[in-house]
C-alpha positions in Angstrom: -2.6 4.9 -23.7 0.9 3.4 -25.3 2.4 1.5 -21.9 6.2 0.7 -22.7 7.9 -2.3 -22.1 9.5 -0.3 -19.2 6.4 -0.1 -17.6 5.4 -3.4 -17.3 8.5 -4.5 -16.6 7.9 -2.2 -13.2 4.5 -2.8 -12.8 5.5 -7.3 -12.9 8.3 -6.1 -10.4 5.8 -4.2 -7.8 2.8 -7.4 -8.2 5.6 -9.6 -7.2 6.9 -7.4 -4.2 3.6 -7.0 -3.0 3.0 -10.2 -3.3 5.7 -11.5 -1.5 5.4 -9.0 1.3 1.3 -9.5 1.5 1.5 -13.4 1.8 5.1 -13.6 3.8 5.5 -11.0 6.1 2.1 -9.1 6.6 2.5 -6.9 3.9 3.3 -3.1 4.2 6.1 -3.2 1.3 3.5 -2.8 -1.4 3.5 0.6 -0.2 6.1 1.0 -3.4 3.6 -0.5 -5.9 1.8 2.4 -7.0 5.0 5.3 -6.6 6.9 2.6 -9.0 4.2 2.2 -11.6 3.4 6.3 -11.3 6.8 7.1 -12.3 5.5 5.8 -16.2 1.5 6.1 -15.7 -1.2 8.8 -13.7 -1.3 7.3 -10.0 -5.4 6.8 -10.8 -4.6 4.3 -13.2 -2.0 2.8 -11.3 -4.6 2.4 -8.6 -7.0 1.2 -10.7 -4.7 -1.3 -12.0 -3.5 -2.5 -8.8 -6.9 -3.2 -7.2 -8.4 -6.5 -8.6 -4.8 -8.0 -8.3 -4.5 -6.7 -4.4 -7.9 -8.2 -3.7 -6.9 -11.2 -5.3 -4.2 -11.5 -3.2 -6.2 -11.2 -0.1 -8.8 -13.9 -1.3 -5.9 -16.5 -1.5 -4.3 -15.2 1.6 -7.1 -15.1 3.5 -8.2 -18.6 3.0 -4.5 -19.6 3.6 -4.5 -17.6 7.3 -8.1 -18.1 7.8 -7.2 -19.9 11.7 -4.6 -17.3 12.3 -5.6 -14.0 12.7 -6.7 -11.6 15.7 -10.4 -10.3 15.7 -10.1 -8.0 18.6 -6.8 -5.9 16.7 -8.8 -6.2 13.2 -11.7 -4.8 15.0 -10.2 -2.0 16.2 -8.6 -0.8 13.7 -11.5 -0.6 11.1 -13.6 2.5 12.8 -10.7 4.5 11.9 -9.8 3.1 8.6 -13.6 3.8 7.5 -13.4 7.3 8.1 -10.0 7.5 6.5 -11.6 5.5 3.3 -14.5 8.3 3.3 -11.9 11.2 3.1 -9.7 9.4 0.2 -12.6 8.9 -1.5 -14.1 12.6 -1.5 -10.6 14.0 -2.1 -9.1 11.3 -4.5 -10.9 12.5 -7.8 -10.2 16.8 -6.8 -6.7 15.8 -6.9 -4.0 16.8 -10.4 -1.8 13.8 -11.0 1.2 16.1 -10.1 0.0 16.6 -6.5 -1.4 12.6 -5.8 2.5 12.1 -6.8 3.8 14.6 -4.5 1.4 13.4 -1.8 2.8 9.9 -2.3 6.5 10.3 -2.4 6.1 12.0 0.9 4.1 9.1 2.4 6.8 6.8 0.5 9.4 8.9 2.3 7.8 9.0 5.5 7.3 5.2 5.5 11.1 5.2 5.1 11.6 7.8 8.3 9.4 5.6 10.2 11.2 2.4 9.6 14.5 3.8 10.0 13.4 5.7 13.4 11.7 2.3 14.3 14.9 0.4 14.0 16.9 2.7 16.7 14.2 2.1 19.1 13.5 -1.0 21.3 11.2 -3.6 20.3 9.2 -4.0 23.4 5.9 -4.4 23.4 3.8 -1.2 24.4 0.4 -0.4 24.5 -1.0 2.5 22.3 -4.0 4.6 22.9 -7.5 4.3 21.4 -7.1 7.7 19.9 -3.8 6.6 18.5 -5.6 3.3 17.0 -8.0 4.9 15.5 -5.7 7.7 13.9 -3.5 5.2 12.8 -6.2 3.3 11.1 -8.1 6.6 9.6 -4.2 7.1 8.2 -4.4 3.8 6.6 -7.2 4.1 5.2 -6.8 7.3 3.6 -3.1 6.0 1.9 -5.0 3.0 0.6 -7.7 4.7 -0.9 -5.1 6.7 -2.9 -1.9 4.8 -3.1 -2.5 1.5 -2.0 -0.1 2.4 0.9 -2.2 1.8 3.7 0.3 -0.9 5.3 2.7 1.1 7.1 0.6 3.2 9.8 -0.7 -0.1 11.0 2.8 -1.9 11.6 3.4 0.1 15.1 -0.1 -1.2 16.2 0.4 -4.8 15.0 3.8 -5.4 16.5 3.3 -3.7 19.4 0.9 -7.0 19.8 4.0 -9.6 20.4 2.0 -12.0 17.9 3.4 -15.0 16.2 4.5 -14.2 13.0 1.8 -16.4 11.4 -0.9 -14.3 13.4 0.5 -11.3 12.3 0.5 -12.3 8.1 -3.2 -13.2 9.1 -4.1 -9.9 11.4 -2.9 -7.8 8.8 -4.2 -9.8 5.8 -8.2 -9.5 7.3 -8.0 -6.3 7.5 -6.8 -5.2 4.4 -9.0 -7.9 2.8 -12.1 -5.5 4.5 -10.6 -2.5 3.4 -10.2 -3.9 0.0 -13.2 -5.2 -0.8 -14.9 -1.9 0.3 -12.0 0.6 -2.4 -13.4 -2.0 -4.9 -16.6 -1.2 -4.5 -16.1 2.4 -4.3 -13.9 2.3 -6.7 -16.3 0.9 -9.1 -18.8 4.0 -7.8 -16.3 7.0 -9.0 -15.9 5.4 -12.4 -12.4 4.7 -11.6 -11.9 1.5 -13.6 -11.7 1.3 -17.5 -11.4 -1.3 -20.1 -7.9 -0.5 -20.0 -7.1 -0.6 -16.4 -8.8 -3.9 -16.6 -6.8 -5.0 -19.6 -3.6 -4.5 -17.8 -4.2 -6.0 -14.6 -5.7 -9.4 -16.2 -2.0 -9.5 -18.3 0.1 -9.0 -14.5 -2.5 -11.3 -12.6 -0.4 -14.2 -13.4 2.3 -12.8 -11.2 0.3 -12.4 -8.1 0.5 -16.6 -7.7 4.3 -16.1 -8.3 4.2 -13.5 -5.6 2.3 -15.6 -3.2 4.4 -18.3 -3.9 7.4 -17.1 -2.8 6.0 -15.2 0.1 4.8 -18.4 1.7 8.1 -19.8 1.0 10.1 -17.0 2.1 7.7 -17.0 5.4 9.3 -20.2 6.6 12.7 -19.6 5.6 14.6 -15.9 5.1 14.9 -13.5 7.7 12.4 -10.9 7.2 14.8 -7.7 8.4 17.1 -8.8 5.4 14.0 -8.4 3.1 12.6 -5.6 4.3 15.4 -3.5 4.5 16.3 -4.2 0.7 12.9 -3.2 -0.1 12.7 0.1 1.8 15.8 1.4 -0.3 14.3 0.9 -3.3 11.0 2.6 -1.7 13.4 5.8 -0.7 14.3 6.1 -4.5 10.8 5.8 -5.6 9.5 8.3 -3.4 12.6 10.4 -3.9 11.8 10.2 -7.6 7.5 11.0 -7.9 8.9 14.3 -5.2 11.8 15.1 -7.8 9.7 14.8 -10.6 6.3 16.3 -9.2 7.7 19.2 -6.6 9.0 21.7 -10.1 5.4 21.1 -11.7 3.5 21.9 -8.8 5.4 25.1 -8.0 5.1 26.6 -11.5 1.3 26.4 -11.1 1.4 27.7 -8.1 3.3 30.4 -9.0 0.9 31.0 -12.1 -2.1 30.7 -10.2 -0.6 33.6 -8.2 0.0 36.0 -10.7 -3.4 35.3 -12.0 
């Protein structure tokens, strides 16, 4: 595969957003990692890509949050995101390239939908049902088996919490590190990694201490709302993009299939 200099400019952009978001403010913007980098490569091998880096990430964030982090939440949530992991892992390898980037400029746009919705609402703290936990989590797991996008469906549960912003980076960090290490492993099982994949994620590793870097930094100091909403813009054209791009290809089979 001949990667352009385009890409990797990208693909150093998203390592440094997530990044950032992962190690700063509890991650959830990565969600634009993968729908970046699929705009110049197949989403598999953006995922493939993106997973040593991501569980990287956790290992340094982790150790960095290790006091600060809330077990009940973290085990609550996983139930759900182990069945949600079980269904992105059968589906993930029936899937064309075309319809993974359809599926995941509509979670991009619904991530956007939610955030915007979310910011006309009041920030109270409210309780949520078990059935909505555990939906929420089976959600998460599912993105993040395919996109890496698993961040969202959690935020409602973890700020509904009222935690200090500390707890939160280390809530959310736990449970993605468990999550990780498990679409490693799978990962690893379907064949999904190559020489190649591996190739390109040892040349953008360098950026994920960059990233962490100035997430911790930013932690202390920048308004996370400010961030945030910067980052869901450029989400909205991502998403906007893979749907552009994908939505034509997938019809014209469709309508071929048909006629057969």
């Amino acid at each position: 595969m001949d990667l352009s200099a385009t890409f990797y400019f990208v693909a150093v952009t998203a390592v440094l957003i997530t990044g950032i978001s992962k190690s700063g403010f509890g991650g959830g913007l990565g969600v634009m990692s993968v729908p970046l980098m699929s705009l110049y490569v197949a989403p598999q091998f953006a995922v493939a890509v993106l997973m040593p880096i991501l569980l990287a990430m956790d290992f340094i964030i982790v150790w960095k949050y290790r006091a600060h982090w809330n077990r009940r939440v973290v085990s609550m949530l996983l139930p759900g995101a182990a069945v949600g992991l079980a269904v992105g892992g059968i589906t993930f390898q029936w899937m064309s390239a075309d319809v993974i980037r359809f599926a995941i400029g509509v979670l991009a746009l619904l991530f956007v939908g939610q955030f915007v919705l979310a910011q006309r609402r009041e920030r109270a703290p409210a309780t949520s049902s078990t059935f909505a936990i555990f939906g929420l989590g089976a959600l998460s797991g599912f993105a993040s088996f395919v996109a890496h996008a698993g961040g969202p469906p959690v935020k409602g549960i973890l700020l509904r919490q009222n935690m200090d912003k500390s707890v939160f980076v280390g809530t959310n960090t736990m449970f993605f590190f468990a999550m990780n290490a498990v679409k490693t492993l799978a990962y690893g099982a379907i064949g999904q990694f190559s020489q190649e994949s591996i190739s390109v994620s040892f040349v953008l590793a360098p950026m994920l201490f960059v990233g962490i870097g100035l997430g911790l930094f930013l932690h202390r100091f920048l308004a996370p709302a400010v961030f945030i909403r910067l980052v869901y813009g450029f989400l909205f054209l991502a998403g906007s993009k893979l749907l552009f791009d994908s939505a034509g290809i997938i019809w014209t089979e469709w309508i071929a299939i048909a006629r057969y």
